[in-house]
C-alpha positions as CSV (number, residue, x, y, z in Angstrom):
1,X,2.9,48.4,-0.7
2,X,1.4,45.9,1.5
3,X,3.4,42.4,1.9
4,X,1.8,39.0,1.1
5,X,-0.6,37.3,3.5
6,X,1.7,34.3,5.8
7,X,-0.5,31.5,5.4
8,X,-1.3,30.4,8.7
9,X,-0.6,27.6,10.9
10,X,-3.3,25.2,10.2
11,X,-2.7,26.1,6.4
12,X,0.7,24.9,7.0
13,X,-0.4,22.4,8.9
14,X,-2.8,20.3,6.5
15,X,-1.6,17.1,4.2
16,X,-1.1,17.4,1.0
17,X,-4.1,16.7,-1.4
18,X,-3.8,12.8,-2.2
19,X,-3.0,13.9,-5.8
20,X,0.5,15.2,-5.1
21,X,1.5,11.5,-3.5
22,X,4.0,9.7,-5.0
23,X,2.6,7.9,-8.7
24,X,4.5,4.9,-8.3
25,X,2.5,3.0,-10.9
26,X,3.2,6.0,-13.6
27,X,7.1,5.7,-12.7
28,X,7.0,1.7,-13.8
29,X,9.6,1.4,-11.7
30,X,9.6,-0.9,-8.4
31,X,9.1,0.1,-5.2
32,X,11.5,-0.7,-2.0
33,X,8.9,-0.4,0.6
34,X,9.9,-0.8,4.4
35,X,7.2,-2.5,6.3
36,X,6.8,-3.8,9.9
37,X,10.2,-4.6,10.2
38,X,10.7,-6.0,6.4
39,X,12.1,-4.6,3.5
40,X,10.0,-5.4,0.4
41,X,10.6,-5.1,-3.7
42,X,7.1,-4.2,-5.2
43,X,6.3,-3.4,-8.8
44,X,3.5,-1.0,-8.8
45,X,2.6,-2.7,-12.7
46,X,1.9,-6.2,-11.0
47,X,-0.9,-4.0,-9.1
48,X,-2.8,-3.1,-12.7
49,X,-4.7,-6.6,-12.2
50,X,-8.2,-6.3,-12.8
51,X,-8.8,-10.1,-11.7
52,X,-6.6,-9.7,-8.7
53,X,-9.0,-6.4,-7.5
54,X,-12.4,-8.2,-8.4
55,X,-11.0,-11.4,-6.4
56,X,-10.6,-9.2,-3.2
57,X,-14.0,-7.5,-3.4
58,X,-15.3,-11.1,-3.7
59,X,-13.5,-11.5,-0.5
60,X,-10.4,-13.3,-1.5
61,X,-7.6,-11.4,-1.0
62,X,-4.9,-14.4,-1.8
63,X,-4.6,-12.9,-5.5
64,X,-3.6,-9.6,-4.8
65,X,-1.1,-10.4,-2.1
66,X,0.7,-13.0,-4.8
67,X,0.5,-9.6,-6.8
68,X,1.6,-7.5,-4.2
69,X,3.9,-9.7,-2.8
70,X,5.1,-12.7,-5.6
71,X,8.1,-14.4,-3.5
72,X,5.8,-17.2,-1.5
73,X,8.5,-17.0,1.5
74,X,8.2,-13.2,1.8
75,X,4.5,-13.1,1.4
76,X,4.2,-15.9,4.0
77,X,6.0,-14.7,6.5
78,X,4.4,-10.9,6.1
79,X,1.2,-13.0,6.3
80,X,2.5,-15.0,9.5
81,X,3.4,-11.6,11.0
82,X,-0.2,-11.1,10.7
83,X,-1.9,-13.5,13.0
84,X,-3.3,-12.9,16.2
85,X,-2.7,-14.4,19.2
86,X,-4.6,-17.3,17.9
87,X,-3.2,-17.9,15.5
88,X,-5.8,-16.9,12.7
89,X,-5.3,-15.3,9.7
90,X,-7.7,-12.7,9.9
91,X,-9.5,-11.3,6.5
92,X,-9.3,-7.8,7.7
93,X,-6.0,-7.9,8.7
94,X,-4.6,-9.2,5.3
95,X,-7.0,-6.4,3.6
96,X,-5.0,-3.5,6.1
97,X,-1.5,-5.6,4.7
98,X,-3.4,-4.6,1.2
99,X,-3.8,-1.3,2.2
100,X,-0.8,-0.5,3.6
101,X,1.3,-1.7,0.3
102,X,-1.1,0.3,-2.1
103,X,-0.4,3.3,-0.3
104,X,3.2,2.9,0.0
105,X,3.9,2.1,-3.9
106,X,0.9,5.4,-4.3
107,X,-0.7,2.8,-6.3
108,X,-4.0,4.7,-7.6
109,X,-2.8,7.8,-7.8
């Protein structure tokens, strides 16, 4: 009788498929979410905001981050964080902040 086939190191090795993240949203429960250096309460329901999507891919993100983020001192100061050495506000870099917090609630999955 022959033994079963070790999978090998890069089978290992790979992620796992992006179905087998965590399904915060499904839980309905809130998130506590560590991020650059802050720890943050997110309910993954506050995310099911059809308005709040269509605003971003209008190219407002403000919406989404009041829905990410609904405590106006938090969200400020992750926004403050934000800014370059200029002290703009970038779009893109509010849209990574987005993306960032989607992935860690496994909103969309």
């Amino acid at each position: 009788m022959t033994e079963p086939k070790k999978p090998s190191a890069a089978a290992r090795a790979r992620r796992a498929p992006q179905d087998r993240l965590a399904k915060g949203e499904a839980t309905g429960k809130h998130s506590t979410v560590e991020f650059r250096g802050r720890t943050l309460d997110i309910d993954p329901d506050r995310l099911d905001d059809y308005d709040a999507f269509e605003a971003l891919r209008q190219g407002f993100p403000g919406p989404l981050m009041e829905a990410l983020i609904p405590d106006e001192p938090t969200r400020r100061a992750v926004l403050d964080d934000a800014r370059d050495d200029d002290g703009r506000l970038r779009t893109t870099a509010v849209t990574a902040i987005i993306i960032e917090l989607s992935q860690a609630v496994g909103a969309g999955n």
